[in-house]
KOLGU-4560 file (N, C-alpha, C; in nm, 3 decimals, padded with zeros to 5 digits):
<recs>
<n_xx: -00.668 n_yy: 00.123 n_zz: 01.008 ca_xx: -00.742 ca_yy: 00.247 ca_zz: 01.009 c_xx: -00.676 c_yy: 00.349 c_zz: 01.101 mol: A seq: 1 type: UNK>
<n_xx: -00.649 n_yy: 00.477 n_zz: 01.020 ca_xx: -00.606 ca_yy: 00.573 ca_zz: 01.159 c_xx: -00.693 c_yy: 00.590 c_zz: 01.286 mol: A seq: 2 type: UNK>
<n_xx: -00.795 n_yy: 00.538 n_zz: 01.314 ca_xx: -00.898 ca_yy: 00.572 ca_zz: 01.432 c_xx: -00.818 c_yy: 00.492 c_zz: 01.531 mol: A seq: 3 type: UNK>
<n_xx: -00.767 n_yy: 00.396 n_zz: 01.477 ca_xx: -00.751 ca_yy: 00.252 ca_zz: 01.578 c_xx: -00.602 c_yy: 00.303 c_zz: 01.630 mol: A seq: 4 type: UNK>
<n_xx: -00.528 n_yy: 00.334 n_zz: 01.516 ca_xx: -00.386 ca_yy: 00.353 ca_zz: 01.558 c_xx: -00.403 c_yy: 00.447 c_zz: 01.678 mol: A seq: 5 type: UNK>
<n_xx: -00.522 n_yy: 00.583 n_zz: 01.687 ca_xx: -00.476 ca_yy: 00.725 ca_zz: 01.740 c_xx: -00.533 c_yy: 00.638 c_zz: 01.909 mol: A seq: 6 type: UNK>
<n_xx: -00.607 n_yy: 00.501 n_zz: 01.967 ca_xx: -00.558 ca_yy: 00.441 ca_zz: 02.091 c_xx: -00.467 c_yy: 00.360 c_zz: 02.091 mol: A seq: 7 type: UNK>
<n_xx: -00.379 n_yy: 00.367 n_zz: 02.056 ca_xx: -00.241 ca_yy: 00.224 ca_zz: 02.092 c_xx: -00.155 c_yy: 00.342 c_zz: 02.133 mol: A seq: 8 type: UNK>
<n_xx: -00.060 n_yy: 00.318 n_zz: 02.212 ca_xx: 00.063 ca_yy: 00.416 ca_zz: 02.318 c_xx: 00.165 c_yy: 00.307 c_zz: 02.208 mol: A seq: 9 type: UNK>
<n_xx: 00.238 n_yy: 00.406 n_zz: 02.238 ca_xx: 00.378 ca_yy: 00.392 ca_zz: 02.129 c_xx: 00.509 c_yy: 00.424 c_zz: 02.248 mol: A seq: 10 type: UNK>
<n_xx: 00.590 n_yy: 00.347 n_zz: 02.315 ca_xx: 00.710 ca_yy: 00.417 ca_zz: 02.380 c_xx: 00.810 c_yy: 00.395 c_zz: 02.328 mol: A seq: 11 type: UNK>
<n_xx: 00.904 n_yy: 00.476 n_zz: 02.341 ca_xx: 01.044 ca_yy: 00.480 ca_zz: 02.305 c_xx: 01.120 c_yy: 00.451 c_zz: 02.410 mol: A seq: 12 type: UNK>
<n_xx: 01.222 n_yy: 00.373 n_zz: 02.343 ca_xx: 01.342 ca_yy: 00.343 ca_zz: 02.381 c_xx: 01.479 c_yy: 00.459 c_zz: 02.402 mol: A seq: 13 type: UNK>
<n_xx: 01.531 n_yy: 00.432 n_zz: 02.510 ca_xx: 01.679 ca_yy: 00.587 ca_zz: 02.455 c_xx: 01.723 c_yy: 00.538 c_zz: 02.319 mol: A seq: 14 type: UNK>
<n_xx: 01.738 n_yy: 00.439 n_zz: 02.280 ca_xx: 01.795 ca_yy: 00.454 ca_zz: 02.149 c_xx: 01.750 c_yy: 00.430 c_zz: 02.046 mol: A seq: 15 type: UNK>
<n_xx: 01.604 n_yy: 00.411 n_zz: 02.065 ca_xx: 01.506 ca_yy: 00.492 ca_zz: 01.937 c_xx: 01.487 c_yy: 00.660 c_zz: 01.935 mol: A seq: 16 type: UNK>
<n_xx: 01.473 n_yy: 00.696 n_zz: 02.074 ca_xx: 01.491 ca_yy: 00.857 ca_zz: 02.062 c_xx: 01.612 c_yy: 00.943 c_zz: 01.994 mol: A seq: 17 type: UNK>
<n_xx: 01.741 n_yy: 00.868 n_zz: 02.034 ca_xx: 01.868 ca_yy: 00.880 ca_zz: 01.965 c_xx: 01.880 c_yy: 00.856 c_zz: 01.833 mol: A seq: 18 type: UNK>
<n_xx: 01.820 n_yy: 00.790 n_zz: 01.790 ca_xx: 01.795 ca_yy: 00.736 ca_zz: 01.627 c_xx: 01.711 c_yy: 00.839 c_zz: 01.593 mol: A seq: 19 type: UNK>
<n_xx: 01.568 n_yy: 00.896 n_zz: 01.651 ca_xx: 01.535 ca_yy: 00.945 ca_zz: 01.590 c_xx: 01.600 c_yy: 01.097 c_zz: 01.553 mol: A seq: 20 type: UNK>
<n_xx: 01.669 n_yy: 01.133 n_zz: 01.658 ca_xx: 01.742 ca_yy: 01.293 ca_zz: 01.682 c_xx: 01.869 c_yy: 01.320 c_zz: 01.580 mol: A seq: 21 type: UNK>
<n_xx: 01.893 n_yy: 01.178 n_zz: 01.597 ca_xx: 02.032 ca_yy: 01.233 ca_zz: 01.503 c_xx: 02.000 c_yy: 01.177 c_zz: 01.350 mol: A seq: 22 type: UNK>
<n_xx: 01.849 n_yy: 01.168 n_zz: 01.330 ca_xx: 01.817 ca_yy: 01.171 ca_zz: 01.133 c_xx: 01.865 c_yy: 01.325 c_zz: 01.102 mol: A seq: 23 type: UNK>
<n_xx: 01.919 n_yy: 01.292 n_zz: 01.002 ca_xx: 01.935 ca_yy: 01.449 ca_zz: 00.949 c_xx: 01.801 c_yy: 01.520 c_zz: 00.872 mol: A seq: 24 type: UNK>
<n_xx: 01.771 n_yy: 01.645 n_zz: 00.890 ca_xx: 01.637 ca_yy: 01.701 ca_zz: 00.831 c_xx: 01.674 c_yy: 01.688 c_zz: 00.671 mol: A seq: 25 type: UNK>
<n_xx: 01.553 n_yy: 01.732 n_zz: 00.632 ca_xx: 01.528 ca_yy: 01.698 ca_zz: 00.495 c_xx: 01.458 c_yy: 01.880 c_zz: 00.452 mol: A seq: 26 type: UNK>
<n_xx: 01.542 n_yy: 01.895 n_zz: 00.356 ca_xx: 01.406 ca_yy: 02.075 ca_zz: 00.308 c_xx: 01.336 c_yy: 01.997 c_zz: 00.196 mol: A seq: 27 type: UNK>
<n_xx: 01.210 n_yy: 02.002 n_zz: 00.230 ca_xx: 01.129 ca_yy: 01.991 ca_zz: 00.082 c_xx: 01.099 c_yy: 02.072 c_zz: -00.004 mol: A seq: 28 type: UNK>
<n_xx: 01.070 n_yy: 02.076 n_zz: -00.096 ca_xx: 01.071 ca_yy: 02.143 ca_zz: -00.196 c_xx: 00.919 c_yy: 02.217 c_zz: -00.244 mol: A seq: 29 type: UNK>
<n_xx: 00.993 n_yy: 02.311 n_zz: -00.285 ca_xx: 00.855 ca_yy: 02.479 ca_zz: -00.243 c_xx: 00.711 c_yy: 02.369 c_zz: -00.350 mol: A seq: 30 type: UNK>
<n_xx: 00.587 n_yy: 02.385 n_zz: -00.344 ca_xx: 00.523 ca_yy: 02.330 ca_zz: -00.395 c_xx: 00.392 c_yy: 02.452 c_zz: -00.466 mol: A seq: 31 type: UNK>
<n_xx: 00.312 n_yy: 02.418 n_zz: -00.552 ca_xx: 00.219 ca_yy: 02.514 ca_zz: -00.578 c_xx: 00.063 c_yy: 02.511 c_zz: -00.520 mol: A seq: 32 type: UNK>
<n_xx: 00.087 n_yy: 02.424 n_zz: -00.433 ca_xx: -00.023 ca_yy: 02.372 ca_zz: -00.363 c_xx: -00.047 c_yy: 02.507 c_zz: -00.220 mol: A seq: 33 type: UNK>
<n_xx: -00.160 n_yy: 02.522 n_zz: -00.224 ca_xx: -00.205 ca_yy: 02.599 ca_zz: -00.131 c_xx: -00.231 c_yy: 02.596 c_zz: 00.048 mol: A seq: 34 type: UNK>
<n_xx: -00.108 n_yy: 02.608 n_zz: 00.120 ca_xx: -00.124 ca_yy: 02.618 ca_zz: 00.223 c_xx: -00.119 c_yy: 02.691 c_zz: 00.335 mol: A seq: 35 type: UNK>
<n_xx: -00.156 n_yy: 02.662 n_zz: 00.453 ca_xx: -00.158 ca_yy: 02.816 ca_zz: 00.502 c_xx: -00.033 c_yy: 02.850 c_zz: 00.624 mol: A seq: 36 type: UNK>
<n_xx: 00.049 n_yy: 02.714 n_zz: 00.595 ca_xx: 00.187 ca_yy: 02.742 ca_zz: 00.677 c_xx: 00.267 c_yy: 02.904 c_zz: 00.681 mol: A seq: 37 type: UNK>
<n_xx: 00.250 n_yy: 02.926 n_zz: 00.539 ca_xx: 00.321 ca_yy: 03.059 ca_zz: 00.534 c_xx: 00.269 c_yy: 03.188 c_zz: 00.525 mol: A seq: 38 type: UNK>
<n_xx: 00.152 n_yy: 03.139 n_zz: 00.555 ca_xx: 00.041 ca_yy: 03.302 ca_zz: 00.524 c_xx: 00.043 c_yy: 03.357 c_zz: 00.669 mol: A seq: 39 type: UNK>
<n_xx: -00.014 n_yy: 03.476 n_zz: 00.664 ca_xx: 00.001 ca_yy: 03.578 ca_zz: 00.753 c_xx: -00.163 c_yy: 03.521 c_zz: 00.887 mol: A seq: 40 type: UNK>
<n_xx: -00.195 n_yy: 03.549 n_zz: 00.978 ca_xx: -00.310 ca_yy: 03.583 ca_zz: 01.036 c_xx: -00.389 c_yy: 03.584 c_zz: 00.954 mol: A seq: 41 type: UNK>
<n_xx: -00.403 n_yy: 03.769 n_zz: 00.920 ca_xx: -00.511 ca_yy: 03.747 ca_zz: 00.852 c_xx: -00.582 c_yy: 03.742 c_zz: 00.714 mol: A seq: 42 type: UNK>
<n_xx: -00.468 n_yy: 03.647 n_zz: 00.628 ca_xx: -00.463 ca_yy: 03.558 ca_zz: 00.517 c_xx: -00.547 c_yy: 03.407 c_zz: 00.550 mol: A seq: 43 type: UNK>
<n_xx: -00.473 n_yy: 03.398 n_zz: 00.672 ca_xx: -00.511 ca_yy: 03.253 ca_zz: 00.722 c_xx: -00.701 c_yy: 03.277 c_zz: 00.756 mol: A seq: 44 type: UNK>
<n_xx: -00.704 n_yy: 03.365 n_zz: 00.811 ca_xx: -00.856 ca_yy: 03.391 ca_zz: 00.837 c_xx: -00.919 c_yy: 03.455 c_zz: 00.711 mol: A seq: 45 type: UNK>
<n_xx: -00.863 n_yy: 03.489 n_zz: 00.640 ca_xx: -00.922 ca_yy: 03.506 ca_zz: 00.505 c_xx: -00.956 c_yy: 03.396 c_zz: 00.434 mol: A seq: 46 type: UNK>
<n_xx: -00.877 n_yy: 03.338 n_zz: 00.359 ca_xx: -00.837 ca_yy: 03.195 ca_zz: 00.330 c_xx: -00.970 c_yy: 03.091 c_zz: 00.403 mol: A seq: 47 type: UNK>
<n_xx: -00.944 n_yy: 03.092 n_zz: 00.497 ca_xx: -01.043 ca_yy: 02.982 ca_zz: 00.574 c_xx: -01.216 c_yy: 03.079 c_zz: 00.567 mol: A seq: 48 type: UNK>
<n_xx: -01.223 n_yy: 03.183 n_zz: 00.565 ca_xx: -01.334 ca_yy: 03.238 ca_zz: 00.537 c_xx: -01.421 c_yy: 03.201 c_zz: 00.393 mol: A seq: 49 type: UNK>
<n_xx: -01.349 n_yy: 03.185 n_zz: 00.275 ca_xx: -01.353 ca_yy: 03.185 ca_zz: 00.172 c_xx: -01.400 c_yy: 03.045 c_zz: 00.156 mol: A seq: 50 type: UNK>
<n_xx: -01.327 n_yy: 02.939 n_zz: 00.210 ca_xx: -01.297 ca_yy: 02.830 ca_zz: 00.225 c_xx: -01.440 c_yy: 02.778 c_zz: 00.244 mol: A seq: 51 type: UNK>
<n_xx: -01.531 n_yy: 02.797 n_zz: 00.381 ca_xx: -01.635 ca_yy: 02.837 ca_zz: 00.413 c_xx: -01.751 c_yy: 02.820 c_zz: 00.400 mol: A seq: 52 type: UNK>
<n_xx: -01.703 n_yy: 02.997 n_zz: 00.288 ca_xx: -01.847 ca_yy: 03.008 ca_zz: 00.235 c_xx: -01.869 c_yy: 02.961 c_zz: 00.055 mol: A seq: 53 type: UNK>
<n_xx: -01.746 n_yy: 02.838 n_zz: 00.025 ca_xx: -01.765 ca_yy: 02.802 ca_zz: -00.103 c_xx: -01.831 c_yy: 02.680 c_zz: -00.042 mol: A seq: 54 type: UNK>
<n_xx: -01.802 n_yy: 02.626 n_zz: 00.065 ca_xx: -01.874 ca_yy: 02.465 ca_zz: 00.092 c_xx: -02.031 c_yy: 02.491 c_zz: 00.141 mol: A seq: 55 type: UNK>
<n_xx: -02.036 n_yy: 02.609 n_zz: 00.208 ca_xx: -02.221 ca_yy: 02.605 ca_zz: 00.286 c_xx: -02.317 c_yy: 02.606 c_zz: 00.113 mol: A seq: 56 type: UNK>
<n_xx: -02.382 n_yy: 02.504 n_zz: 00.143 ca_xx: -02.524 ca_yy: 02.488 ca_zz: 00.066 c_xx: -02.628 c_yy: 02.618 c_zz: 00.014 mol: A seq: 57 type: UNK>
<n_xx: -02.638 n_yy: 02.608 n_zz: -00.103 ca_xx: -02.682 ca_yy: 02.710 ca_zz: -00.177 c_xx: -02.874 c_yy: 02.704 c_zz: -00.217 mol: A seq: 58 type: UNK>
</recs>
């Protein structure tokens, strides 16, 4: 369960940190899914406004 994992401490080693630094990045690929990484302020507060007032009970 993620609940359990988010108390266990995790340390690194120097050469797990080194392993992890020198992975090379990855670009993923543009998607049509809606997120708000690339929206502006106040898109993002738009967006989440909307968001909102489609879930509150009618």
């Amino acid at each position: 369960m993620s609940t359990a994992v988010l108390n266990e401490a995790f340390i690194l080693n120097e050469s797990d940190i080194e392993k992890i630094l020198s992975t090379p990045s990855k670009k993923l690929p543009e998607t049509k899914a809606l997120h708000d990484v690339t929206l502006s302020q106040e898109e993002r507060i738009k967006n989440a406004k909307s968001i909102l007032a489609s879930r509150r009970c009618r």
